[in-house]
C-alpha positions as CSV (number, residue, x, y, z in Angstrom):
1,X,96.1,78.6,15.4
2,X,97.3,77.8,12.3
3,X,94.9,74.9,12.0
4,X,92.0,77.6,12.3
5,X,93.7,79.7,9.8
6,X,94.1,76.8,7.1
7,X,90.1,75.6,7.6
8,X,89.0,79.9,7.4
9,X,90.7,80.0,4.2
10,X,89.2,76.5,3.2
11,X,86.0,78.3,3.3
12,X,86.6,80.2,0.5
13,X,86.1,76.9,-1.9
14,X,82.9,76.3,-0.4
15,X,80.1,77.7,-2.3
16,X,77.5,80.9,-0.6
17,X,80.3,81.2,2.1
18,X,83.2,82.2,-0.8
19,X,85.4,84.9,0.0
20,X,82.9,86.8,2.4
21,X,82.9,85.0,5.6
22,X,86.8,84.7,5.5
23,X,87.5,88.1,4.9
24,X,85.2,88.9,7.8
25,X,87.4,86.6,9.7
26,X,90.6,88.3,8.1
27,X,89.5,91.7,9.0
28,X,88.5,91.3,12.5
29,X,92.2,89.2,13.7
30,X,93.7,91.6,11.9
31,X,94.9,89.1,9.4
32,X,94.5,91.9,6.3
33,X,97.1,89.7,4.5
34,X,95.4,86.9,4.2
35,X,92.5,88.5,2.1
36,X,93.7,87.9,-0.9
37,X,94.4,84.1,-0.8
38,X,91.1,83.9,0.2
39,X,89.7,85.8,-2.9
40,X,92.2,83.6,-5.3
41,X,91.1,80.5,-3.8
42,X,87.7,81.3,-4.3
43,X,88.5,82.2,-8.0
44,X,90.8,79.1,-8.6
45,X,87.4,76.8,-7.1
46,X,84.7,78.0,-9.6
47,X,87.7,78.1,-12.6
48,X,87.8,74.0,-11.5
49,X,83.8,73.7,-10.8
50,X,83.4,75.5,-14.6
51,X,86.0,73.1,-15.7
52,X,83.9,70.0,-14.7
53,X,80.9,71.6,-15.8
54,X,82.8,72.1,-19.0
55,X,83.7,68.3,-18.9
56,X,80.1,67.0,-18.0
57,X,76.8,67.1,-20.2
58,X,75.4,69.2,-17.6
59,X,75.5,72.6,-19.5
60,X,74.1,70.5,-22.6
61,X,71.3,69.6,-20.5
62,X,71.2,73.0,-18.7
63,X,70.9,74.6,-22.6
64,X,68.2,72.5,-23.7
65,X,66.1,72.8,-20.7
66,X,66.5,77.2,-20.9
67,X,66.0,76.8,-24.6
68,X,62.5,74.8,-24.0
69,X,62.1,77.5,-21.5
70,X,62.2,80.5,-23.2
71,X,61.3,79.3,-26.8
72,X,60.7,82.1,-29.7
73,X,62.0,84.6,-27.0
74,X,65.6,82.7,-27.2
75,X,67.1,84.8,-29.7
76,X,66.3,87.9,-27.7
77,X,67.6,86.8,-24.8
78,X,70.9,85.2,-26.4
79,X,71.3,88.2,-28.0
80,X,70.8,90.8,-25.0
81,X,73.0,88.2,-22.8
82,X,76.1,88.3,-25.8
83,X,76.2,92.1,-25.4
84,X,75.6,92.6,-21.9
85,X,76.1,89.2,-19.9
86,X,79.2,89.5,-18.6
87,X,78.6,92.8,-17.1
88,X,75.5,91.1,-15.8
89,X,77.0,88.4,-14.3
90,X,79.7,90.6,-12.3
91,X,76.8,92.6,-10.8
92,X,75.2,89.2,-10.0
93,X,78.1,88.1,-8.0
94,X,79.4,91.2,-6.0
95,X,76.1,92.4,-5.4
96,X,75.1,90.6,-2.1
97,X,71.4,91.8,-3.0
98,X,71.1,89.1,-5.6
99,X,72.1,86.4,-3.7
100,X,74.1,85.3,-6.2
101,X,77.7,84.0,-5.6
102,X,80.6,83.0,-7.5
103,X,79.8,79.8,-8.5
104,X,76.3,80.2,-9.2
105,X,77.1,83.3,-11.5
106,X,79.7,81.4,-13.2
107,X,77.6,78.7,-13.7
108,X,74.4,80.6,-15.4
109,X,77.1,82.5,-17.2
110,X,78.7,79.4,-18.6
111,X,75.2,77.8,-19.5
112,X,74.0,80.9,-21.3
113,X,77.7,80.7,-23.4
114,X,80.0,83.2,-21.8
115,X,83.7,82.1,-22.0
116,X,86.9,83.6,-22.8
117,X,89.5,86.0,-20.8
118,X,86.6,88.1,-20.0
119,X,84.6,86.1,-18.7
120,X,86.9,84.8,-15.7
121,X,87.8,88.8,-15.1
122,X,84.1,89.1,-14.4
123,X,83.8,86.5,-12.2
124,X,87.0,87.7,-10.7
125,X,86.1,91.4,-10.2
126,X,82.4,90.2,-8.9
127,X,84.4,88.2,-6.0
128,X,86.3,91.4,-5.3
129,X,83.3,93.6,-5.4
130,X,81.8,90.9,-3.0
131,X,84.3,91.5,-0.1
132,X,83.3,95.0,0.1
133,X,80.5,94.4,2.4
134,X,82.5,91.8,4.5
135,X,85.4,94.6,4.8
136,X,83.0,97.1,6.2
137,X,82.2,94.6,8.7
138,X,85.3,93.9,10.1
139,X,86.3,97.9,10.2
140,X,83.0,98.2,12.5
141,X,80.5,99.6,9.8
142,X,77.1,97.8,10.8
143,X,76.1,96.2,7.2
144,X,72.7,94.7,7.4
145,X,72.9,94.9,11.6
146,X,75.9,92.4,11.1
147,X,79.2,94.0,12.7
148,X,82.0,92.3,14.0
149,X,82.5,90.4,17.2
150,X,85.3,91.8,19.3
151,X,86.4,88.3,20.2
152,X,88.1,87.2,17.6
């Protein structure tokens, strides 16, 4: 049992599963504890993906290609994404409707400049905001026709 309980919360590193499917898990055995390890190690994997990302040319590349992309509309952009792109990127992760997750968010936020204290509370709060739909599963709400097995 405990092996099962180490490889659920191993999930929560690997990104579009994140948090979600092992707080489904969580909430279903009854494991409500366990939650929030899930949600930190979910946090501590994209702090350690941004930190590579941070360590390779990759957002260097990632920057020149969005800057060929957009051209003259750049500044706009740069400028609309410094006043509002954290909040942006919060509703991109906990929003399941995007289809966004954690690392992907991070990501676009990192290549489009965010940093700072404020930036890893977004991504934080977006990964909390993400659970919601997984609790509601595993209390028996019906989210998207998903509910949760009894079997677990």
């Amino acid at each position: 049992m405990e092996s099962l309980l180490i490889a659920v919360l191993l999930l929560s590193f690997v990104p579009a599963l994140e948090a979600r499917v092992p707080t489904i898990y969580f909430v279903c055995s009854n494991q409500l504890l366990l939650i929030p390890v899930a949600v930190l190690l979910n946090f501590l994997g994209v702090v350690a993906f941004i930190s590579i990302i941070d360590r390779t040319p990759l957002s260097e590349k990632v920057n020149n290609f969005m800057t060929k992309k957009t051209g003259s509309k750049r500044h706009k952009i740069k400028s609309w994404f410094d006043k509002y792109g954290n909040a942006a990127m919060f509703l991109m992760i906990g929003l399941p409707s995007t289809g966004v997750g954690s690392y992907t968010g991070a990501f676009l936020g990192r290549a489009l400049g965010l940093k700072g204290v404020v930036f890893y509370l977004s991504v934080l709060a977006g990964i909390l905001i993400s659970i919601i739909p997984a609790i509601l599963i595993g209390v028996g709400i019906s989210v998207l026709g998903v509910v949760c097995p009894t079997a677990i």
